[in-house]
C-alpha angles and dihedrals in degrees: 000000000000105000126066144190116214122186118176112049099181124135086304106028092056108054086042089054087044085053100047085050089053097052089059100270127146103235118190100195127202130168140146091244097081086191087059090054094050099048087053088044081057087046079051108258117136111245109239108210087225142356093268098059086043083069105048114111098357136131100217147017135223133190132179104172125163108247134349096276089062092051098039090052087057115048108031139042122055101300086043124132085235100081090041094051102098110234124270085030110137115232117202117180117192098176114113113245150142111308084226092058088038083059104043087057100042092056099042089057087050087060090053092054097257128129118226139191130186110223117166117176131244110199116070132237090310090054101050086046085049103052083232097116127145105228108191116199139221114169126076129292110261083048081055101049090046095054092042102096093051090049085050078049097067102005143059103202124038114185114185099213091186139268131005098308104025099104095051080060096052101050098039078062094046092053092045093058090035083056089052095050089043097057092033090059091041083050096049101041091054097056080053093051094045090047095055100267116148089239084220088056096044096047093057089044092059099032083062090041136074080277099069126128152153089278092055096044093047121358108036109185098206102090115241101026097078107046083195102041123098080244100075092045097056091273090286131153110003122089114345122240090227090054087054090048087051098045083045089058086055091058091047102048085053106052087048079052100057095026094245121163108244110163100142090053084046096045080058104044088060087057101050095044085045080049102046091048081056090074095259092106090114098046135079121278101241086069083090096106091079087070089067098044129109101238 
C-alpha cells in the first residue's frame, strides 16, 4: 500500500500527510486552503484538483477533517467519495468526530466494498511534526493491520479500542479529562502567580508532585515557562479552543446518551465556550489560562 490519497491538511493533517511522504509513501493531497496544498506539493506531495481526484489510483485514503458534518459530507450521499473510492481501498479517518457518524460511514463503505478504520490522534501539533502521535483505533483487525504501517508512519503508539466506533469513544473521552487537567493546572499556576510563585518554579514543583500531569511535562499553559508550548508563542498554532469545544459537545452528547455523570467534563466545557466567546475560539486551548488571569 504505497500510494495514498490525503484529504484535510490543516495544523495536523498536514504534518501527518509531510511524514507519510518521508517514510517513502506516494500522497495525493486536496484541501480547500490552496496555501496548505502547496506547502505539502513543496513537501513533495502532488496537489489533486479535488477530492475526488485525491482519491484516483490510490491504496489507501486519509482524512483529517474538523467535525462529523465535514466527514459525513465526504464521504456519503451521491456526490459522496464513497462511490469514487475504488473497492478493496482502505479508508482510514483520523478526524474526531460523533461515534454515530464514525459508524454510518463506516457501514455504508462497507456496502461499497471498502475497509475503514476510525483513527483519530492523541499527541498535538508537536506530535504530528514529530511522527509521535497516539492513533486509537476503532475497525477490525485485519483493517488494522492493513493500515499499521501508515499509523508507524506518523505515530509512535497505536491502541485498538475495539469495533467501528470505538476510537471515536475513546478520544472524545481522552480530550474531556485532558480539558480537566488543562484548566486545573491553569487554575492552580495562577493562585501561585498571584501569590507571589515564580510560575517556572511552581510548575516543576508540582510536575515532580502528586500534581503532576501531561500539561505540566509538555504543554505548559503559563507563557514563558515551556519554550515549546503554545503558550510561549502567544498560544498560537496547536489545538484550537473551538475543536476542544466540539469535541467537548461530544462528550457531552454521549454521556447524555448513556446517562453517565460527567460533571467535571461539564464543569470544562462551561470554561472553554466562556472562553471562546471571549474571543480565544482560534487559538490553542491551553491558552486557558487567560481566563484565570487579573487584566
Amino acid at each position: 500500500m504505497k500510494n495514498v490519497g490525503f484529504i484535510g491538511l490543516g495544523n495536523m493533517g498536514g504534518p501527518m500527510a509531510i511524514n507519510l511522504i518521508k517514510a517513502g509513501f506516494s500522497v495525493s493531497v486536496f484541501d480547500l486552503v490552496p496555501t496548505s496544498v502547496e506547502r505539502l506539493t513543496a513537501a513533495g506531495a502532488q496537489a489533486a484538483a479535488s477530492a475526488e481526484a485525491a482519491v484516483q489510483n490510490v491504496d489507501v485514503v486519509i482524512s483529517m477533517l474538523p467535525a462529523s458534518k465535514h466527514v459525513e459530507s465526504l464521504y456519503l450521499g451521491e456526490a459522496g467519495l464513497l462511490s469514487k473510492i475504488a473497492p478493496g481501498t482502505l479508508i482510514i479517518d483520523s478526524s474526531t468526530i460523533a461515534p454515530e457518524s464514525t459508524r454510518k460511514v463506516a457501514d455504508a463503505a462497507k456496502a461499497h466494498g471498502l475497509s475503514m478504520i476510525d483513527a483519530p490522534v492523541s499527541g498535538g501539533v508537536a506530535g504530528a511534526q514529530g511522527g509521535t502521535l497516539t492513533f486509537i483505533v476503532g475497525g477490525s483487525d485485519t483493517a488494522l493491520a492493513d493500515a499499521r504501517p501508515l499509523l508507524e508512519a506518523m505515530g509512535q503508539n497505536i491502541f485498538h479500542a475495539g469495533d467501528a466506533g470505538a476510537g471515536q469513544v475513546a478520544k472524545i473521552c481522552n480530550n474531556m479529562l485532558l480539558s480537566v487537567l488543562m484548566s486545573g493546572t491553569a487554575e492552580a499556576l495562577q493562585l501561585g502567580v498571584n501569590n507571589g510563585l515564580d510560575p517556572s518554579v511552581l510548575s516543576e514543583i508540582m510536575r515532580k508532585s502528586s500534581g503532576g500531569n501531561w500539561a505540566l511535562e509538555v504543554y505548559n499553559p503559563f507563557p514563558g515557562v515551556m519554550e515549546t508550548a503554545p503558550a510561549s508563542r502567544d498560544y498560537e498554532g496547536g489545538f484550537l479552543v473551538d475543536l476542544m469545544i466540539k469535541d467537548l459537545g461530544l462528550a457531552m452528547a454521549s454521556a447524555l446518551d448513556t446517562g453517565t455523570a460527567t460533571p467535571m467534563g461539564s464543569l470544562a466545557r462551561s470554561l472553554y465556550v466562556a472562553h471562546g466567546d471571549n474571543g480565544f475560539g482560534q487559538v490553542d486551548f491551553s491558552s486557558i489560562q487567560k481566563f484565570f488571569q487579573r487584566d
